[in-house]
C-alpha positions as protocol buffer text, in pm:
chain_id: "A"
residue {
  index: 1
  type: UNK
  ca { x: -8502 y: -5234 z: -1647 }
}
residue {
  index: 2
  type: UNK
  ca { x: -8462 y: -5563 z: -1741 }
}
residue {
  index: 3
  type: UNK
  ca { x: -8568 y: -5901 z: -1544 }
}
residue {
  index: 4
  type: UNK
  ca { x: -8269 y: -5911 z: -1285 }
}
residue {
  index: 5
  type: UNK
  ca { x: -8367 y: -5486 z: -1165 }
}
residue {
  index: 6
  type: UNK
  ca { x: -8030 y: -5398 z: -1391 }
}
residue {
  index: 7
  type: UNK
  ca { x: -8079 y: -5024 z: -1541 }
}
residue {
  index: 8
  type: UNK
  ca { x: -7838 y: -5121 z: -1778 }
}
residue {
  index: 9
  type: UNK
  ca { x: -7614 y: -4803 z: -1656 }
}
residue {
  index: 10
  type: UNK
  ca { x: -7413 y: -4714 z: -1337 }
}
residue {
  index: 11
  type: UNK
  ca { x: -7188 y: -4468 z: -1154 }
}
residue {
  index: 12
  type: UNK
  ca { x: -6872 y: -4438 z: -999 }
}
residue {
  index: 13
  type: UNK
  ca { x: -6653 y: -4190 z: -739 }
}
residue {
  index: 14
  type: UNK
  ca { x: -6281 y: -4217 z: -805 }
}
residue {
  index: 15
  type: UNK
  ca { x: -6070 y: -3962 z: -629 }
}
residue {
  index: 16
  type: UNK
  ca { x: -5824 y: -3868 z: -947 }
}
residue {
  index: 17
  type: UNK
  ca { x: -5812 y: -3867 z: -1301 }
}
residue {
  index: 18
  type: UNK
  ca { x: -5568 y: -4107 z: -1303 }
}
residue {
  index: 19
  type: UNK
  ca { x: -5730 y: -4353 z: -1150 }
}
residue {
  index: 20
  type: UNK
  ca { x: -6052 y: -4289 z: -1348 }
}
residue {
  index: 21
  type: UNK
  ca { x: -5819 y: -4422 z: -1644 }
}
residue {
  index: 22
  type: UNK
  ca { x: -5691 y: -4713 z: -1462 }
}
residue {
  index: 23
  type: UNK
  ca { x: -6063 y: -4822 z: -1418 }
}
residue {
  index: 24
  type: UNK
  ca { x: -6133 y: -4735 z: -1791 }
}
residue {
  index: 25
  type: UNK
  ca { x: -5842 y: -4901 z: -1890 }
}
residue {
  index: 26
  type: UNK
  ca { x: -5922 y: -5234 z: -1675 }
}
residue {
  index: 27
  type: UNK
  ca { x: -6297 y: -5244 z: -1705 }
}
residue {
  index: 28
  type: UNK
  ca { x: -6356 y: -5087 z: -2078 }
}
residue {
  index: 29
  type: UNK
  ca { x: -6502 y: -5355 z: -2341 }
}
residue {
  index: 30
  type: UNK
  ca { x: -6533 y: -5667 z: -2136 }
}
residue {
  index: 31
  type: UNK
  ca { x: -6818 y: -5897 z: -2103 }
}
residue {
  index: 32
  type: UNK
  ca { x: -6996 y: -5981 z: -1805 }
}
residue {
  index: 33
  type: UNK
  ca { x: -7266 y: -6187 z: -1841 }
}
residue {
  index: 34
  type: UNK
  ca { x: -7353 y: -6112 z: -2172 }
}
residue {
  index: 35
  type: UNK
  ca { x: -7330 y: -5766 z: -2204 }
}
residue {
  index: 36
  type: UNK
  ca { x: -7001 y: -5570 z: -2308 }
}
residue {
  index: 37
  type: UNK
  ca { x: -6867 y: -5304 z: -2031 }
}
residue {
  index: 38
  type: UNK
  ca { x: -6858 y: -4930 z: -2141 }
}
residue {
  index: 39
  type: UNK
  ca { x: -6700 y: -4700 z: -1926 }
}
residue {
  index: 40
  type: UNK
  ca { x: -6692 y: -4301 z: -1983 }
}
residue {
  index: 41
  type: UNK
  ca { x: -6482 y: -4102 z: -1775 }
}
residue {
  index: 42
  type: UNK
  ca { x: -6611 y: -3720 z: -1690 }
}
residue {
  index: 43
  type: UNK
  ca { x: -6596 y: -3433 z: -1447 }
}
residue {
  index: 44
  type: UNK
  ca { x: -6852 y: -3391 z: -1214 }
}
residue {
  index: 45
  type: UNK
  ca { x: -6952 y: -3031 z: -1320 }
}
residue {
  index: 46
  type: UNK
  ca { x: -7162 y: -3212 z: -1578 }
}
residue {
  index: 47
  type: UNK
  ca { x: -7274 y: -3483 z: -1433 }
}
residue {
  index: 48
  type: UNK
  ca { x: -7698 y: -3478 z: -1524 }
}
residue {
  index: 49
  type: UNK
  ca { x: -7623 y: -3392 z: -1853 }
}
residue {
  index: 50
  type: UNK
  ca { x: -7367 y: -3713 z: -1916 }
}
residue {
  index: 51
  type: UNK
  ca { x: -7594 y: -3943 z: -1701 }
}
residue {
  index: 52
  type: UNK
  ca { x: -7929 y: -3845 z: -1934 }
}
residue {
  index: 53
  type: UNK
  ca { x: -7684 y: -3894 z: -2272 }
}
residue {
  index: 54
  type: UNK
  ca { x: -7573 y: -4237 z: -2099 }
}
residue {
  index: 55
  type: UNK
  ca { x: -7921 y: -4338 z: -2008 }
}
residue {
  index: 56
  type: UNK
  ca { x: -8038 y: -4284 z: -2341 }
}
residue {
  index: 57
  type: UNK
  ca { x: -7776 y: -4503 z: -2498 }
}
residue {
  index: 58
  type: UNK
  ca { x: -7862 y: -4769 z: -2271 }
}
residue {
  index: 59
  type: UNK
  ca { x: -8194 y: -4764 z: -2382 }
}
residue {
  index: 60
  type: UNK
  ca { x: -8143 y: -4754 z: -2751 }
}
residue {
  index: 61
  type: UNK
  ca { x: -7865 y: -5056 z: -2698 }
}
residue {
  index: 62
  type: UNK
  ca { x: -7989 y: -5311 z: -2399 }
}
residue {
  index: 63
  type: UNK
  ca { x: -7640 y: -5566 z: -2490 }
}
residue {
  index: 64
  type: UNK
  ca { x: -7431 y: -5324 z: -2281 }
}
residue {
  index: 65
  type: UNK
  ca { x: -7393 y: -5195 z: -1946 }
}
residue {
  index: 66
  type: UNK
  ca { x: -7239 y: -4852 z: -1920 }
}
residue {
  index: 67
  type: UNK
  ca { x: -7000 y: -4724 z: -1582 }
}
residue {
  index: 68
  type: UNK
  ca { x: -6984 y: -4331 z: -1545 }
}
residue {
  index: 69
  type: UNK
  ca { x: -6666 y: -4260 z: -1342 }
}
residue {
  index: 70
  type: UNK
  ca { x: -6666 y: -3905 z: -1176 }
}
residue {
  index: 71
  type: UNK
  ca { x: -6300 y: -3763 z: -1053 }
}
């Protein structure tokens, strides 16, 4: 957690696979302030697993924020 409360990670609910891409597609690589936007697309079936391999990026690289979208 750093000073602002950020986890450095978050998730979101889009109904379709389609539009998980259109976020990806929109959102993937930016910067907002400061830190570079990663987003990883998955099915929800495996959603504890992705969230602990996300988490641990974020820890190992605090410059970027990741987005988990779930369809």
């Amino acid at each position: 957690m750093n000073e602002l409360g950020s986890k450095g990670f978050g998730f979101v609910t889009i109904d379709t696979k389609q539009g998980s891409e259109a976020a990806r597609a929109a959102s993937n690589d930016i910067v907002v302030n400061g830190r570079v936007i990663e987003v990883f697309i998955t099915e929800s079936t495996n959603i504890f697993i992705q969230a602990a391999e996300i988490r641990a990026l974020t820890l190992a690289r605090s410059t970027r924020l990741r987005i988990l979208c779930l369809y």
